[in-house]
C-alpha positions as CSV (number, residue, x, y, z in Angstrom):
1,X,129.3,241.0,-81.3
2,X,127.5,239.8,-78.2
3,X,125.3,237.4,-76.6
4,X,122.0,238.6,-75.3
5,X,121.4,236.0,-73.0
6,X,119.1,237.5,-70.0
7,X,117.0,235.2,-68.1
8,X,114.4,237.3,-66.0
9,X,113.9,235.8,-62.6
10,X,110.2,237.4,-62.0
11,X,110.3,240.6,-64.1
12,X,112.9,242.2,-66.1
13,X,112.6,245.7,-67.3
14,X,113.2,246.7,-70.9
15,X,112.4,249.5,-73.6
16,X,109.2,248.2,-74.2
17,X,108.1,247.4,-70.8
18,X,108.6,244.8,-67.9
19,X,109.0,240.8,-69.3
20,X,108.1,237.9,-67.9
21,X,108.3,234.4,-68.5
22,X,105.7,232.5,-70.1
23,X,105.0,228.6,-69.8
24,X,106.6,228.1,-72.3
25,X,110.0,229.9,-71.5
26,X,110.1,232.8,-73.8
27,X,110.2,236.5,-72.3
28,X,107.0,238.3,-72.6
29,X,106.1,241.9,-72.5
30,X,103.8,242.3,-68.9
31,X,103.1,246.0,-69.0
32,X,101.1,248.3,-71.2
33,X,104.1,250.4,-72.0
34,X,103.6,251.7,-76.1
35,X,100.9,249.0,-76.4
36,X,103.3,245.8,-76.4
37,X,101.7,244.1,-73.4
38,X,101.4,240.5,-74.6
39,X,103.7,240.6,-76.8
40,X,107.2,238.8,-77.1
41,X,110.0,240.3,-76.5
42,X,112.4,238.4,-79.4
43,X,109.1,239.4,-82.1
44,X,109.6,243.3,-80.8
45,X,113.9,243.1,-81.3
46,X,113.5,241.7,-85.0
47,X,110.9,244.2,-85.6
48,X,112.9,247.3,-84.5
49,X,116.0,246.0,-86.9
50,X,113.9,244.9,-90.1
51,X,110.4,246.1,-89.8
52,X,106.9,244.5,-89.0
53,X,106.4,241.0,-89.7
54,X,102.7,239.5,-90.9
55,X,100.9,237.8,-88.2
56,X,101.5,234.7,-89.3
57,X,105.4,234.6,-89.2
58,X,107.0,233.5,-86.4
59,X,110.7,234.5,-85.0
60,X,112.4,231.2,-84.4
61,X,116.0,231.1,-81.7
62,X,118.5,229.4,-84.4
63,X,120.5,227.9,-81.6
64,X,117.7,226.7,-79.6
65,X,118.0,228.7,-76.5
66,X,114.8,231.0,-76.2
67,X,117.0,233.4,-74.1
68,X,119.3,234.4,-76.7
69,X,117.4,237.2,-78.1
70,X,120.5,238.8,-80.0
71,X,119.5,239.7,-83.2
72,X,121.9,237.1,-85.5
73,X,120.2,234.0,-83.4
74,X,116.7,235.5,-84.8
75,X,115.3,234.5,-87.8
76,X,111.5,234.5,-89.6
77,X,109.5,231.9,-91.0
78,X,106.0,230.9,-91.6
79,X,103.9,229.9,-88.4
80,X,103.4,226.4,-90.6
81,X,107.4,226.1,-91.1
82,X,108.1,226.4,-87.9
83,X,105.6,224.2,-85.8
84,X,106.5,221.9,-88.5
85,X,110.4,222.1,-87.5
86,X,109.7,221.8,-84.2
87,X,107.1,219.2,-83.9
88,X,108.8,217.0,-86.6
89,X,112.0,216.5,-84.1
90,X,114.3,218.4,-87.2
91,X,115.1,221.3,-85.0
92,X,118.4,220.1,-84.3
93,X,119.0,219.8,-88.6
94,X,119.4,223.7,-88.6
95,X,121.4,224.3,-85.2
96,X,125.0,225.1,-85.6
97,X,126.9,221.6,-85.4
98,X,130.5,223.2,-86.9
99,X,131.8,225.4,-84.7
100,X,131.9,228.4,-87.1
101,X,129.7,231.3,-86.5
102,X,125.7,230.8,-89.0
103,X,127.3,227.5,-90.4
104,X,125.4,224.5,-90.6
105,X,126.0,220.9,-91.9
106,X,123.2,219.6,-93.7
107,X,122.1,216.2,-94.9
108,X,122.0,216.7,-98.7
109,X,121.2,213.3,-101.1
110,X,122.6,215.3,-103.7
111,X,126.5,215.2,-102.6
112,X,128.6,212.3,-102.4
113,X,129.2,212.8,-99.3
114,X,126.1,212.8,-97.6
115,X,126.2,216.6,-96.5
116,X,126.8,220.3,-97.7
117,X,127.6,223.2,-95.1
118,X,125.3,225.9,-95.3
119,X,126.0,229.8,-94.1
120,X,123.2,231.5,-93.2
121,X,122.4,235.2,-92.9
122,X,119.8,238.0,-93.7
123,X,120.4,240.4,-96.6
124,X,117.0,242.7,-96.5
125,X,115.4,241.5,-94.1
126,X,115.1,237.5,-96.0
127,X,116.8,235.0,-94.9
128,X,119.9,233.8,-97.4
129,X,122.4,231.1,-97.3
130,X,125.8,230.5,-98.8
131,X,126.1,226.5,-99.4
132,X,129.5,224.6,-100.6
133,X,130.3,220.7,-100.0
134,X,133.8,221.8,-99.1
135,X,134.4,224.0,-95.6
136,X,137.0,226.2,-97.2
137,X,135.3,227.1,-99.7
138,X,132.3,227.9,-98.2
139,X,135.1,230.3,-96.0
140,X,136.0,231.8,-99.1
141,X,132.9,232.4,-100.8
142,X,131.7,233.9,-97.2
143,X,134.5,236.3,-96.9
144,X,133.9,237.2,-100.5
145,X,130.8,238.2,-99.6
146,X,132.2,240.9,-97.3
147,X,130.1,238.6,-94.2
148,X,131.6,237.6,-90.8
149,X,133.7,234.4,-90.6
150,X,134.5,233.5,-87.0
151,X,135.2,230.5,-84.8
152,X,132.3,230.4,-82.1
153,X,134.7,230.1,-79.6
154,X,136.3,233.1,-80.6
155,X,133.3,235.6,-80.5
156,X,133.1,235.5,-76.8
C-alpha cells in the first residue's frame, strides 16, 4: 500500500495533465490534456478505479489531508452530505482516531459505552462499514471478510 501524498509547488504533471493548486488547496487539472482542464485531480483517480460519478457527488479525503489522493483515503458522498460534514465542524467524527487502518470510533447512544468502532471500505464502488462495540471483534469480523487489517504505523 502507499501514500500518495504529492504537494505541487507551481505545477505538477500527471496523466491527465499539469495540476495546480486551487484556493482552496486541492490539486487541479490546468491543461486541456483529454478535456480534464478544470477538473480535480482526486474526482479523475476515483473515477478511473470505479467509474463516473453524478455531478452532484463529491469525493471527500477521509483523513483530512487534501493531498492524499490514494485511492483508500477517497470516498463519495452527496454534495449536501459533505458541505454538511464539513460546515457542521463533524469532520473530525469520521477521521481515523484508532490507529488501525479504515477504523473509526464513533459516538453511538445506542451502546453502553458511549461508542462503536466502525471499518469502512468500498465493495462495488458503495461505500460499506463493518461496526462492533468490541475492537477484536470488529478485527475478526474484518479478517473474515478477507479485508485488510493493519496497524497505521505499520503500513508505511
Amino acid at each position: 500500500m502507499f501514500k500518495l501524498d504529492i504537494v505541487p509547488t507551481k505545477t505538477f504533471h500527471t496523466k491527465y495533465g499539469k495540476t495546480k493548486l486551487n484556493r482552496n488547496g486541492y490539486s487541479e487539472i490546468s491543461t486541456r490534456k483529454e478535456g480534464n482542464n478544470g477538473k480535480m485531480w482526486h474526482r479523475l483517480i476515483w473515477e478511473e478505479f470505479y467509474g463516473p460519478l453524478p455531478k452532484d457527488t463529491h469525493i471527500h479525503h477521509i483523513d483530512g489531508n487534501p493531498n492524499n489522493n490514494c485511492i483508500w483515503n477517497l470516498e463519495p458522498m452527496s454534495a449536501s452530505e459533505h458541505l454538511k460534514m464539513h460546515n457542521s465542524g463533524n469532520i473530525r467524527r469520521r477521521q481515523n482516531n484508532t490507529g488501525y487502518y479504515r477504523v473509526s470510533k464513533c459516538l453511538n447512544g445506542h451502546c453502553n459505552q458511549g461508542f462503536i468502532y466502525s471499518y469502512q471500505y468500498f465493495e462495488d464502488g458503495k461505500r460499506k462499514a463493518i461496526r462492533r462495540i468490541n475492537l477484536n471483534d470488529l478485527e475478526d469480523a474484518v479478517k473474515e471478510k478477507g479485508l485488510l487489517w493493519s496497524k497505521l504505523e505499520d503500513m508505511g
